[in-house]
N, C-alpha and C positions, 0 to 999 in steps of 0.2 A: 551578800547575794547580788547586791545590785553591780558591786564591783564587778564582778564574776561576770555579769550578764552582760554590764557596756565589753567589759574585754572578748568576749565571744564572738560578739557582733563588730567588732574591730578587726577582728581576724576573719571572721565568714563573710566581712565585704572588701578585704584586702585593704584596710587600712592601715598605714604606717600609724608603729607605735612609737612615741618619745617619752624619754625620761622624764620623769618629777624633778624639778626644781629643787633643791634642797638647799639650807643655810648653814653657812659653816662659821662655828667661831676661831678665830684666828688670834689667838695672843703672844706677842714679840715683848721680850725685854731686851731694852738697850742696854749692854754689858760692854765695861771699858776694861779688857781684862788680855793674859796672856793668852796666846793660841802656837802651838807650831805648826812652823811654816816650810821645815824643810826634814827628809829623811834621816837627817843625823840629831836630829831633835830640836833645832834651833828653835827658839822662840819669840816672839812680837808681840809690842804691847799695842794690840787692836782696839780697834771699836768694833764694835759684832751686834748680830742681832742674837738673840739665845747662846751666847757664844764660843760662836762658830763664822767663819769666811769658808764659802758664802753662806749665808743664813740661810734658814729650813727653807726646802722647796715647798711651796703652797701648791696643791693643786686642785682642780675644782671643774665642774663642767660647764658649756655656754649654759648664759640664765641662772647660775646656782647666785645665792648673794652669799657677800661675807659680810659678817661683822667682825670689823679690826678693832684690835686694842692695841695701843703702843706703853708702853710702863719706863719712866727713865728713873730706877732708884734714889733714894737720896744722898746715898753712898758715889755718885758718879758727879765727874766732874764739869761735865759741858754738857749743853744742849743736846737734844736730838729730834729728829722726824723720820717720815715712813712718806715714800712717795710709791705707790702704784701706778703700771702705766698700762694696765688691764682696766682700771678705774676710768669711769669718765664723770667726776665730782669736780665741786668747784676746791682750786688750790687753797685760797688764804684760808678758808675756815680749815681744812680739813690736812693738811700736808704743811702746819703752822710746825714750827719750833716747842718742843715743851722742855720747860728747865729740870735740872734733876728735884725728883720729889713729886712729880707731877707725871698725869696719865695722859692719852686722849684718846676717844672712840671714835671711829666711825665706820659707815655702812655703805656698800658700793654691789650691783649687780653683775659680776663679767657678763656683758653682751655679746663679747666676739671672742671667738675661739682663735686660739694662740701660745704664744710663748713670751713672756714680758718679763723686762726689765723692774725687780723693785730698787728702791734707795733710800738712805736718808737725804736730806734735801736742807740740813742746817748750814747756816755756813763758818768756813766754806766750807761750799757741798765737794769742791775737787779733793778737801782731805778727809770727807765721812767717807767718800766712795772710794778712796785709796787706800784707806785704813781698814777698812772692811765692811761696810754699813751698805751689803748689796746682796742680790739673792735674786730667782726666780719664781717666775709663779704661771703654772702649767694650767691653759685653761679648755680642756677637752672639747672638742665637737660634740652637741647632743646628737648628732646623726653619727655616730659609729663607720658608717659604711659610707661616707663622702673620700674617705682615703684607706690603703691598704691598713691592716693589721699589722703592728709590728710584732718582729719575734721578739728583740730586745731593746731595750731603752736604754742613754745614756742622758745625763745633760752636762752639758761642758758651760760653765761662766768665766771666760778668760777677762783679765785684768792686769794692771801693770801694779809694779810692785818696789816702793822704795824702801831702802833697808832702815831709812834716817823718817820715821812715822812725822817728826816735829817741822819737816822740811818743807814748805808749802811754798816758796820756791822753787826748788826742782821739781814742783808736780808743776806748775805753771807754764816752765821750760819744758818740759816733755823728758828730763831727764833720769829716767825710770833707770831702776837696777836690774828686775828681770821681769820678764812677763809670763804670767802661769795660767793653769785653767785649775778651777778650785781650790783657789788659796794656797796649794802647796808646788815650791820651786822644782822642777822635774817631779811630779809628781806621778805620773806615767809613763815613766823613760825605766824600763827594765835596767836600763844601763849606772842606775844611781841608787846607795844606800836608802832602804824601807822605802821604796817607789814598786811598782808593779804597772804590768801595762792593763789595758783594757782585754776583753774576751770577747769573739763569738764564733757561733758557729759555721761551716760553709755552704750558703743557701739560704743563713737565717737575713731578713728582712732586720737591718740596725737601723735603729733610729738614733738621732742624736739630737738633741733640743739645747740650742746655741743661745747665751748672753752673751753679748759684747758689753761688758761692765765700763771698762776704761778707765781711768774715766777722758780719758785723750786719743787714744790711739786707733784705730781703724782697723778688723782683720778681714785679710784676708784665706779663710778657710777652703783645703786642699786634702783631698785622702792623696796622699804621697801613694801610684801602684794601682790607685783607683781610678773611676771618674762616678760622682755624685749621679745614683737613679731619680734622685730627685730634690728639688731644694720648694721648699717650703717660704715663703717672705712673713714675718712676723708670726711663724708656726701655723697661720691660716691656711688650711687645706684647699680655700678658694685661690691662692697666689702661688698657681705652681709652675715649677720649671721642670725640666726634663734634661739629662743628660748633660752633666753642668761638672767644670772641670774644677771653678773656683768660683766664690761668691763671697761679696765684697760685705759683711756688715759693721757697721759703723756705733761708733760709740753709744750709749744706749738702745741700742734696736736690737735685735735678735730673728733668728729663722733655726726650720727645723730641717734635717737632711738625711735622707734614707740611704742607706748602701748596702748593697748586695754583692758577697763578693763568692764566688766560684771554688777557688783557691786557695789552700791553706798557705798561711805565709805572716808577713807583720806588715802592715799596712799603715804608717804615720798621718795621724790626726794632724795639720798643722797651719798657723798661718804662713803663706805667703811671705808677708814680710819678714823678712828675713834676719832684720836686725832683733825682732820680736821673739822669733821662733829659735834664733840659738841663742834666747836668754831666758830659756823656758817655756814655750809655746808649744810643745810639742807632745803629743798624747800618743805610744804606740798601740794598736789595735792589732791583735793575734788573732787570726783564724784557723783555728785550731777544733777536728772533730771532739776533743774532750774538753770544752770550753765549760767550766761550771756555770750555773745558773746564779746571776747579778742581781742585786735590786738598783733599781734607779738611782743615778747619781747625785749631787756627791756626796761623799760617803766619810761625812766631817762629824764630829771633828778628827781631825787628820793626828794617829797614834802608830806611827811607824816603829 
């Protein structure tokens, strides 16, 4: 009853209401295992977090806490960690290396609403993050109504991609084989075997929620036919732009980007750079009045 009573009086003197707090528990196994990586079925011998590239999307709202567990079996053969960059905890204790056979806990509050980069952070960290040891973690506004509603959600985590996993030289040189968004080579290129493009519909509010994994490369993100309603810097609804043709984000950092498009037609996700984007950087986006209903991306592990 007493509930009942402060909420009444919340609302009969025009008080904004916010969300509860809530804890989420969050447990990753570090898995050294095969995954495919391309629509004819190829396969790679990853590191993954639950395995899968990219690892599950965590989401959560500002103020929620998590409690992380990281598990590196004793069955695997090298180290691992878990770096959050929604976290603001001290690194050595908490983003330390554990050997196979060993656990680690810990607990961290998202303060700020956003989109972030996770990773493993053992080293080297250039071959956990290229191997597959990366992911995102969606951390909601409690205010709901600081930015539009979306009608649909994507998240895109683009990455470079070498075919040779043992090669930690060519990741050094920058000499990547292709570059993809969610672990798989044209993985939204209609034009390639068990690929599909993306859907929405004309007038629906897209969202898309960007990691730049890299762990080297820089993109620069373009709706090829569009221009960005709005660009988001680190997903925070406080860092917004308007009417943005391309936006530059850089190796671990990420932003969120709204499109509205009119027009039925195909509309390419892509970076800019060009040597990136015609070696797999490229997401088609269909606007189409029969566009089925999607759950948030991505949508791994990838079985074409």
């Amino acid at each position: 009853m007493a509930g009942i009573t402060a909420m009444a009086l919340t609302v009969m003197l025009g008080l904004s209401t916010t969300l509860q707090a809530k804890t989420h528990d969050v447990k990753f196994t570090a898995m050294e295992t095969e995954i495919v990586v391309e629509g004819t079925g190829e396969k790679y011998k990853a590191w993954t977090f639950n395995g899968q590239m990219p690892g599950p999307v965590v989401r959560v709202t500002e103020g929620d806490t998590v409690n992380f567990t990281l598990d590196n079996p004793k069955t695997n053969f090298f180290g691992h960690s878990m770096d959050f960059h929604a976290a603001e905890i001290d690194f050595l204790k908490n983003y330390r290396e554990i050997k196979p056979g060993q656990t680690i806990q810990y607990t961290f509050v998202a303060k700020k609403p956003g989109v972030f980069f996770y990773h493993c952070g053992a080293p080297p960290m250039i071959q956990h993050i290229a191997r597959g040891m990366f992911g995102a973690i969606i951390v909601d506004p409690k205010d709901a109504k600081v930015w539009p509603k979306a009608d649909r959600e994507y998240l895109l985590v683009q990455s470079e991609f070498w075919k040779n996993p043992d090669d930690v030289g060519a990741m050094f040189d920058r000499k990547f084989d292709n570059v993809v968004f969610n672990g798989g080579i044209w993985k939204y290129h209609p034009f390639f075997i068990g690929a599909a493009p993306l859907e929405a519909k004309p007038n629906e509010r897209v969202r898309f929620y960007f990691v730049n994994a890299g762990p080297n490369e820089f993109s620069s993100l373009h709706p090829i036919g569009e221009i960005w309603d709005a660009v988001y810097e680190s997903g925070n609804p406080a860092n917004k732009f308007v009417g943005v043709q391309t936006y530059v984000v850089g190796p671990g950092s990420a932003a969120t980007f709204d499109l509205i498009s009119e027009s039925p037609g195909v509309y390419p996700i892509v970076t800019h750079s060009l040597t990136a984007a015609l070696r797999g950087a490229i997401a088609a986006l269909t606007i189409t009045p029969v566009a089925k209903d999607a759950p948030l991306m991505p949508l791994t592990p990838w079985n074409p």
